[in-house]
C-alpha positions as CSV (number, residue, x, y, z in Angstrom):
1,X,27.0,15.9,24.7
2,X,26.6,12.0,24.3
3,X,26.5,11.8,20.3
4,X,24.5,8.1,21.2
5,X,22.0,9.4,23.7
6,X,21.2,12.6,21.6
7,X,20.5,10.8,18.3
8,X,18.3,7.8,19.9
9,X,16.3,11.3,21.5
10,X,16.0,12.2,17.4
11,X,12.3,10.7,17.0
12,X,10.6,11.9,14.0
13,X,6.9,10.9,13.5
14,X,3.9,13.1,12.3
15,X,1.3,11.3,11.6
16,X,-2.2,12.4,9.8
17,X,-5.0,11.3,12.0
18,X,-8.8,11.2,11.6
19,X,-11.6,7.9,11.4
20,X,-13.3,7.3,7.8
21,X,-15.8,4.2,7.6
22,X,-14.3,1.8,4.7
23,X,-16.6,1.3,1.5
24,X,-18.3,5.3,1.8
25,X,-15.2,6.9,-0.7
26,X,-16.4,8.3,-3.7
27,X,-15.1,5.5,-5.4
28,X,-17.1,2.8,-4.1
29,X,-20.1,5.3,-4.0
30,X,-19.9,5.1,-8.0
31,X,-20.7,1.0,-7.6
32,X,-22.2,1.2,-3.9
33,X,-21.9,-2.2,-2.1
34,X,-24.2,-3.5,0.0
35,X,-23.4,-2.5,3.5
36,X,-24.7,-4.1,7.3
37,X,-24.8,-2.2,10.2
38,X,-23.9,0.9,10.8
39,X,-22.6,1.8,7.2
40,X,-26.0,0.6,6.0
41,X,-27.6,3.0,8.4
42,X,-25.1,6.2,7.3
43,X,-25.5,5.1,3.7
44,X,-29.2,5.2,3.6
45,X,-29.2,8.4,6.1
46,X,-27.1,10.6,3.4
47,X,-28.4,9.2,0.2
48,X,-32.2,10.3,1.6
49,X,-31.0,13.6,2.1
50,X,-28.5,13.6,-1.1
51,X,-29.6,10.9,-3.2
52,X,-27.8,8.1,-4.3
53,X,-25.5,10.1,-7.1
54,X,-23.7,11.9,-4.4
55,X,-19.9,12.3,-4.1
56,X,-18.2,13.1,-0.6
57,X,-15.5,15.1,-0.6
58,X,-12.4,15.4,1.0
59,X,-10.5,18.1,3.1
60,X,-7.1,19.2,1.3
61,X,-5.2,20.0,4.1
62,X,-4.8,19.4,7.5
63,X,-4.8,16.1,10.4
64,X,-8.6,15.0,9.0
65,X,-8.5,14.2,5.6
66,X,-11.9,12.1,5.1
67,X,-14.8,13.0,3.8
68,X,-16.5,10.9,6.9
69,X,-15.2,11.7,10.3
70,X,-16.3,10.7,13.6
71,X,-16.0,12.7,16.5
72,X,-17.3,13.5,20.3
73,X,-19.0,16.9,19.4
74,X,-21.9,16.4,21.8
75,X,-20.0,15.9,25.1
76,X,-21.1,12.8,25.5
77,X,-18.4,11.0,25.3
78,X,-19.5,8.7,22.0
79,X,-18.4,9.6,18.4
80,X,-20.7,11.5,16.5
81,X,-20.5,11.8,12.8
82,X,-20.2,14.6,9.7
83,X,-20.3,13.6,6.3
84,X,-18.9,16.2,3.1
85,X,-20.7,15.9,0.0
86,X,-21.5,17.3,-3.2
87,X,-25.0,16.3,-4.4
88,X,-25.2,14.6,-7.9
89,X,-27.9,16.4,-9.7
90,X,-27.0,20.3,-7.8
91,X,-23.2,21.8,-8.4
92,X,-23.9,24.6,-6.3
93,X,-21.7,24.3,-3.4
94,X,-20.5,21.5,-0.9
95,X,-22.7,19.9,1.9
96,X,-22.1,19.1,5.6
97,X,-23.9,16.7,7.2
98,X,-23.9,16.2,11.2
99,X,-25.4,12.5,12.5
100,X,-25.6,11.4,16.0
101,X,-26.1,7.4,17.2
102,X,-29.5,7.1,19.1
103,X,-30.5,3.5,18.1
104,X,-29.6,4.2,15.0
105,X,-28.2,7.3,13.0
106,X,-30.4,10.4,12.8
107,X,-29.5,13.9,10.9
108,X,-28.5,16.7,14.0
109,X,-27.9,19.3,10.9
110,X,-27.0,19.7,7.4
111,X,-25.6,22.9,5.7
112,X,-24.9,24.3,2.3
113,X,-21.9,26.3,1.7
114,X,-20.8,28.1,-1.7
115,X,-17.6,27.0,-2.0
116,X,-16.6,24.0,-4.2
117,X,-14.0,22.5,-1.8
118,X,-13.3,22.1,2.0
119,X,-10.0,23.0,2.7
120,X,-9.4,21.8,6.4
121,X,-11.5,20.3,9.6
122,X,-10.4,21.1,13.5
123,X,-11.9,20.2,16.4
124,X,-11.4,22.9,19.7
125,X,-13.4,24.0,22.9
126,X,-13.6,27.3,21.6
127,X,-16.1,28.8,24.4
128,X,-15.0,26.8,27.5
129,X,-18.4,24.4,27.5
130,X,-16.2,21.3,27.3
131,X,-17.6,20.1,24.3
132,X,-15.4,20.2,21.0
133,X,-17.0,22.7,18.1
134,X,-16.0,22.2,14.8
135,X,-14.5,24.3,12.3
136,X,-14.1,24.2,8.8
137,X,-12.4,26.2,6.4
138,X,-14.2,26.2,2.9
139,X,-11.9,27.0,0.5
140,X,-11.6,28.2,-3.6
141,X,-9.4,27.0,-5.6
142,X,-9.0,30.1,-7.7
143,X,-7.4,32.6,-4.9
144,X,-5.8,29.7,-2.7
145,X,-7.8,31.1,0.3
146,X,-10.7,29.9,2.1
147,X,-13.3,31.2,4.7
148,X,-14.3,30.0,8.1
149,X,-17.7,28.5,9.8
150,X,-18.4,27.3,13.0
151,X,-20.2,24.7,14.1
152,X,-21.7,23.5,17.5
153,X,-24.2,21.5,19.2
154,X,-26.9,23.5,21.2
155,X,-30.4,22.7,22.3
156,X,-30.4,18.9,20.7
157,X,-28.9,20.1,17.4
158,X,-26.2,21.5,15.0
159,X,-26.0,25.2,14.6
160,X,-23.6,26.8,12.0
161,X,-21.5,30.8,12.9
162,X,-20.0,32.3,9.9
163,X,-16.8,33.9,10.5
164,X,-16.4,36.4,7.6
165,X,-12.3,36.1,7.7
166,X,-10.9,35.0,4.8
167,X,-7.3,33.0,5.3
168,X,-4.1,31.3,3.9
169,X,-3.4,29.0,7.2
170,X,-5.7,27.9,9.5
171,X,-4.9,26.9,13.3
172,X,-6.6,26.3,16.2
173,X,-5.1,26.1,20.2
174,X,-5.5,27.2,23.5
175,X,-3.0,30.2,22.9
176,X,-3.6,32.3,25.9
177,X,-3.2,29.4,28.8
178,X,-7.1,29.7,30.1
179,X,-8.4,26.1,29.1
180,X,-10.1,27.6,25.6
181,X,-9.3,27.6,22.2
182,X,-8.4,29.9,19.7
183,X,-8.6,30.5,15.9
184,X,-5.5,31.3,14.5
185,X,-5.6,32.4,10.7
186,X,-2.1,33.7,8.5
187,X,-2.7,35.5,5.6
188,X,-0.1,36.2,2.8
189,X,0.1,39.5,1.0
190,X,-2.0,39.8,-1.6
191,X,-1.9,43.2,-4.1
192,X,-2.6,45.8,-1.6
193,X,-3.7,43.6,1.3
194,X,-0.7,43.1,4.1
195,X,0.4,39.8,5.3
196,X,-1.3,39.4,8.1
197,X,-1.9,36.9,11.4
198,X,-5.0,37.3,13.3
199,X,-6.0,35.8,16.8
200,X,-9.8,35.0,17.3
201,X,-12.1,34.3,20.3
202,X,-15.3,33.0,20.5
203,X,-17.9,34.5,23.1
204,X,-21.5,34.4,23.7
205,X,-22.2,32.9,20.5
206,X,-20.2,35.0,18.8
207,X,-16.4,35.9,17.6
208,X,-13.9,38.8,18.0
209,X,-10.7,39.7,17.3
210,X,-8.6,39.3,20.2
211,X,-4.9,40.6,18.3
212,X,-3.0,40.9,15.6
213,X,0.2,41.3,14.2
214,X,2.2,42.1,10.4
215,X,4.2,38.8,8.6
216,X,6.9,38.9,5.8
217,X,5.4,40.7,3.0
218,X,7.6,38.6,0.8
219,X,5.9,34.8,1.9
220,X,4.0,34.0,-1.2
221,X,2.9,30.3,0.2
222,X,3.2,29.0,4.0
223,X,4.7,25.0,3.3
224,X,4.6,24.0,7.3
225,X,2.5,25.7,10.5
226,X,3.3,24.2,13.5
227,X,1.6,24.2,16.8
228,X,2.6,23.7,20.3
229,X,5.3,24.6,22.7
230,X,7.7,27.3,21.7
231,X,9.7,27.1,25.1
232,X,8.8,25.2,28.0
233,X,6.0,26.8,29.3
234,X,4.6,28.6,26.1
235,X,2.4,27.8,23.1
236,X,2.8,29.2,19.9
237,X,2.4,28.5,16.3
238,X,5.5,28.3,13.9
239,X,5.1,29.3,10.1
240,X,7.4,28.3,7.5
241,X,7.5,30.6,4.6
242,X,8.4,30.1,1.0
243,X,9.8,33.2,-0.7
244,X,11.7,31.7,-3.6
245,X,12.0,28.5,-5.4
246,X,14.6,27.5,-2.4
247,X,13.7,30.0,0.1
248,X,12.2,29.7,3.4
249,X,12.0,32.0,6.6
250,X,10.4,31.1,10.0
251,X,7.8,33.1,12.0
252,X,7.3,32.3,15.3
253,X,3.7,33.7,16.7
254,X,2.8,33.7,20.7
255,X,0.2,35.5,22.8
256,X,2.1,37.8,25.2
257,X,-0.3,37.4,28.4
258,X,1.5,40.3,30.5
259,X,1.2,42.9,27.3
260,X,-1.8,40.8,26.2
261,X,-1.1,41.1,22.2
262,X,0.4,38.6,19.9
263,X,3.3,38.8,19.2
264,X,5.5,38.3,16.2
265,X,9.3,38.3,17.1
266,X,11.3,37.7,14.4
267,X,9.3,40.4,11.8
268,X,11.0,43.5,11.1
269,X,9.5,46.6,10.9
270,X,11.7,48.5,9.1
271,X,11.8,45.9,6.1
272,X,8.6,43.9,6.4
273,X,10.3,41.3,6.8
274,X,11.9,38.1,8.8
275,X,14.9,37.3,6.9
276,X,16.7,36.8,9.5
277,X,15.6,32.9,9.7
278,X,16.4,33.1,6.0
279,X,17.5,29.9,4.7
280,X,18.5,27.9,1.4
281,X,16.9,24.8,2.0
282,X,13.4,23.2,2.3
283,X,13.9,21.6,5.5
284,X,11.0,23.2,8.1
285,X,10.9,24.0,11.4
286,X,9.8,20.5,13.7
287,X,10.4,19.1,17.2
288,X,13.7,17.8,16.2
289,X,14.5,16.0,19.2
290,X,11.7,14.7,21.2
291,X,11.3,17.0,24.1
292,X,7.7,18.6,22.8
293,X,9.2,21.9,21.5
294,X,8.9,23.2,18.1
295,X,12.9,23.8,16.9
296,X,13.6,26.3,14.3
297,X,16.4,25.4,11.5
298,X,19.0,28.2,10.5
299,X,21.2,26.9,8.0
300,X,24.8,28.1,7.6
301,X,27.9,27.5,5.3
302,X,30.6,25.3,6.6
303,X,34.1,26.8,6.7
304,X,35.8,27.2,3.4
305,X,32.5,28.0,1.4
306,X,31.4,31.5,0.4
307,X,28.0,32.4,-1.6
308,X,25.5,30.3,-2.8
309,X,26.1,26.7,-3.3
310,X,23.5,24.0,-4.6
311,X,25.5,21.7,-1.9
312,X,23.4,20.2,0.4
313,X,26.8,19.0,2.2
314,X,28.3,22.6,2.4
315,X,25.6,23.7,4.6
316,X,25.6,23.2,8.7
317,X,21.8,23.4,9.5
318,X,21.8,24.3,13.1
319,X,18.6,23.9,15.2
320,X,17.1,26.4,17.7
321,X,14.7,26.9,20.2
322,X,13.1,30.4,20.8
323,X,13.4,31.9,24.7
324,X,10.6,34.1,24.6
325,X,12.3,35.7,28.2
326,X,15.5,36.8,26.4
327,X,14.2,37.1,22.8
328,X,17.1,35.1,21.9
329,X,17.8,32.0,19.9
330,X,19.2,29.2,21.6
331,X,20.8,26.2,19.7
332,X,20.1,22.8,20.1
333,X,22.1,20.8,17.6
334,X,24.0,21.0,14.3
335,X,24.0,18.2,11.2
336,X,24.6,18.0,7.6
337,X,22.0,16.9,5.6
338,X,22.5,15.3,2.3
339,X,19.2,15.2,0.4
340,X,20.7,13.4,-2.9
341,X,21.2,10.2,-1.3
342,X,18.8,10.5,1.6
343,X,20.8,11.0,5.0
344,X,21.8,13.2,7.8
345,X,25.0,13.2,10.2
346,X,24.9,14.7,13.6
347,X,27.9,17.2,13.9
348,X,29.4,16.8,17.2
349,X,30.2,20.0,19.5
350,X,33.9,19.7,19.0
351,X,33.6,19.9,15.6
352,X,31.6,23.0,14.7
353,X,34.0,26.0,13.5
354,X,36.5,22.9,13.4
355,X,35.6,21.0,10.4
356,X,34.3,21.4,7.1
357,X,33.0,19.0,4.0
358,X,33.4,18.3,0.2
359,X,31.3,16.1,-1.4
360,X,32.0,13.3,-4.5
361,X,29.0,13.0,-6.8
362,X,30.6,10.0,-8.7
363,X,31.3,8.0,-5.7
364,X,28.0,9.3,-3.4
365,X,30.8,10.3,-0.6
366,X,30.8,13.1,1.6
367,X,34.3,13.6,3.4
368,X,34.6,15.7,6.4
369,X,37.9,17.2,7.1
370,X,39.4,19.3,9.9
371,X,39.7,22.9,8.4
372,X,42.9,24.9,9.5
373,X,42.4,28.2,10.5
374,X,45.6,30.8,8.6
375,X,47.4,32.5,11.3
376,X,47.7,35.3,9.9
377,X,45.0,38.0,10.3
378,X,42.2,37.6,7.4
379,X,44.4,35.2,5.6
380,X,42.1,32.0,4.0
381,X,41.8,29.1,5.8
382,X,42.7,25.2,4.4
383,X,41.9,21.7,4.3
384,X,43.1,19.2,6.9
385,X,43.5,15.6,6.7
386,X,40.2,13.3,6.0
387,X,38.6,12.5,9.5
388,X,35.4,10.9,7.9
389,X,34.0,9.7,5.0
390,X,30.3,8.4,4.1
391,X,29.8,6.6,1.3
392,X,26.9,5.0,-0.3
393,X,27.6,1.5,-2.1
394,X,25.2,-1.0,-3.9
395,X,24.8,-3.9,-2.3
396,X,26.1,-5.5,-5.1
397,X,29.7,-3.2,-4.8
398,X,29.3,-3.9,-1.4
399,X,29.2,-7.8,-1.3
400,X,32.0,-8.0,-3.7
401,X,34.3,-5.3,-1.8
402,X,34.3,-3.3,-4.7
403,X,35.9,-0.1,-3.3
404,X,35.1,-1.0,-0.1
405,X,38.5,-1.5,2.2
406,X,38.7,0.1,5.2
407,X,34.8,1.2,5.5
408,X,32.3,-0.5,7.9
409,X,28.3,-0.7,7.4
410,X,26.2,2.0,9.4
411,X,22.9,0.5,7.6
412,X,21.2,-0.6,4.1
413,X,18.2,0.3,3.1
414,X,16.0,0.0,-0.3
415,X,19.0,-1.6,-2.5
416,X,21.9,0.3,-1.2
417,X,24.8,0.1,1.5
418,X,25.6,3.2,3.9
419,X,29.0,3.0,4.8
420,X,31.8,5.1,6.8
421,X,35.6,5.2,7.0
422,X,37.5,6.6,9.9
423,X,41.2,7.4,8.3
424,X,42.5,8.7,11.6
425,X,41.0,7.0,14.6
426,X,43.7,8.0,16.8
427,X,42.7,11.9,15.9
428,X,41.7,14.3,18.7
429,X,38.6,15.2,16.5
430,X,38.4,11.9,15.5
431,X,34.7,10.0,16.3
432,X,34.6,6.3,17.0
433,X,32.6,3.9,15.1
434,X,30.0,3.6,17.2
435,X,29.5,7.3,17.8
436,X,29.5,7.6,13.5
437,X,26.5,5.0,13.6
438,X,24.8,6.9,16.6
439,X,25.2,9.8,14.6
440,X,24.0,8.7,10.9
441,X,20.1,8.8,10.5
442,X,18.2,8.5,7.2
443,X,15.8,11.1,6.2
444,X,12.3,10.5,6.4
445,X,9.7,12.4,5.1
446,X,9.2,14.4,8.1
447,X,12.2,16.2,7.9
448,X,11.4,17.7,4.4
């Protein structure tokens, strides 16, 4: 494996996306400015209906995040637009508002709902028309779950489906391969209810279950859900599972289309459980290195470490793929992270099993040295000599040479120098300078 053309392939980006009009916040609605245009003509649409002391509100989670959002709901391939709002002088419930551009911005809809928050907004085809619906998930903020309504456009107007399923995680994707969505909901386990994931389908103006499947009893919060391609030619959804303080586990859910169910691989019936893809880190599942599909991250000690350790450096986190075909996980790539100064290190092939790490707290180093194997039968292993070390240097240390002899710069970034040594260059396991830099990658904030 080319350590330089595997890390450039390491793109991280997740972005949140979704259209808001500027000046329609609840903020400037306290002191409303006098719009032109089109903002004039939303502005005066909603306060008619609301009244001028209204405050929008804003989804908590998911890609749309404004309390104004534009979208092609209709078809017709212009932006339509829904407004969320609370009305000033009535604290019963939140408000949707659907408006469509025909010369100028006319109401297609408005509904109440009970609940005092909106938790998330998706867009999906969900019965095959070709025209997006749009579903919302109103939530409550005193049992972290919300419920579901529909919405569509039918006969020149907005109608509204209640969906009386309650959920933790909300997703929505074509899951099944037949050019229609699906609503995918997770549920954590709850007194006597079971964790639960549930596959819906909408059809002639109405919704069923199309399967379902038991989840890790033990998952008290989900803090990633991931959608997309499992393997190459499979969809699925990947939930990341909190259990403890520092304690994930991965589920990985697909639709089986030759046993039509979904399934749930990595639960175990006997326990309830998926701690197999048990872990001691925060870091979540993601497409780790740019080719579309969703890697899982099971995270190991490096040789010479035994129980729990608070170490980010004496972990290997090694990340998978899932072969739905062989039921098997099949590893991608191996790196250390180090979360205390911000950085990860690509662990080449011929290192893994090979090599092993201690790290300086004082001096911000981590040092990774070969690790002998005893030879004799169940007898410890040892440290080597030094093949690497990172360090992290001020700029000031680093200008001056404090400390500095013998290391070059990988990068600097907000105030501080990263740097590497190479003590042995002429080492078999040895990497070269530019392979260290290929290899060195600060952490953003999709990789937490």
């Amino acid at each position: 494996m080319k350590l330089k053309a595997v890390a450039v392939a390491l793109v991280l980006a997740l972005t949140l996306s979704g259209c808001s009009f500027v000046g329609l916040d609840a903020q400037t609605l306290m002191h409303p400015p006098k719009p032109t245009g089109e903002k004039a003509d939303i502005q005066a649409l909603l306060e008619s209906k609301a009244g001028s002391k209204m405050t929008l509100e804003y989804p908590n989670s998911g890609n749309y995040r404004s309390a104004i959002i534009t979208h092609d709901i209709c078809g017709d391939k212009a932006e339509e637009a829904m407004a969320i709002y609370q009305k000033g002088d009535d604290s019963a419930g939140t408000n949707i508002m659907f408006m469509k551009k025909d010369g100028k911005w006319t109401d297609m809809g408005s509904f109440n709902n009970p609940a005092g928050q909106v938790d998330k907004v998706c867009f999906g085809d969900l019965n095959g028309d070709g025209e997006d619906e749009v579903i919302v998930g109103w939530g409550s903020s005193l049992n972290n779950t919300s419920k579901i309504c529909i919405y569509y456009y039918k006969n020149g107007k907005m109608n509204e489906l209640k969906l009386d399923q309650s959920y933790t995680e909300l997703a929505v994707m074509d899951f099944d391969g037949d050019n229609q969505d699906e609503i995918f909901t997770a549920n954590v386990s709850v007194g006597d209810q079971p964790a639960l994931a549930r596959l819906f389908r909408m059809k002639d103006n109405s919704v069923e279950v199309m399967g379902s499947c038991k989840l890790d009893i033990g998952v008290t919060k989900y803090t990633s859900v991931q959608t997309g391609l499992i393997n190459v030619k499979q969809n699925g959804i990947v939930l990341d599972g909190m259990k403890s303080a520092n304690s994930l586990v991965t589920e990985v859910l697909y639709w089986d289309k030759k046993t039509k169910t979904l399934k749930s691989p990595f639960f175990d019936a006997k326990t309830q459980t998926a701690n197999s893809t048990m872990r001691n880190t925060l870091v979540v599942s993601k497409d780790i290195n740019g080719d579309k599909i969703i890697e899982i991250p099971i995270v190991n000690l490096m040789p010479g470490y035994t129980g729990a350790t608070t170490d980010d450096a004496a972990y290997i986190t090694n990340w998978h793929r899932y072969d739905t075909n062989t039921n098997t996980l099949i590893r991608v790539m191996s790196m250390v992270l180090n979360y205390s100064d911000g950085y990860w290190f690509l662990i080449p092939d011929m290192w893994r099993g090979k090599v092993t790490t201690q790290t300086d707290t004082a001096t911000r180093t981590i040092t990774f040295y070969k690790w002998l194997t005893a030879s004799k039968k169940n007898a410890p292993g040892k440290l080597g000599a030094a093949l690497l070390k990172i360090q992290v240097f001020t700029e000031k240390e680093w200008t001056d040479g404090t400390g500095t002899e013998g290391f070059f710069k990988l990068l600097d970034s907000g105030g501080m120098v990263f740097a590497a040594d190479v003590p042995l260059p002429d080492d078999a396991l040895s990497l070269s300078a530019s392979d260290v830099k290929a290899s060195f990658k600060l952490i953003n904030q999709d990789l937490n």
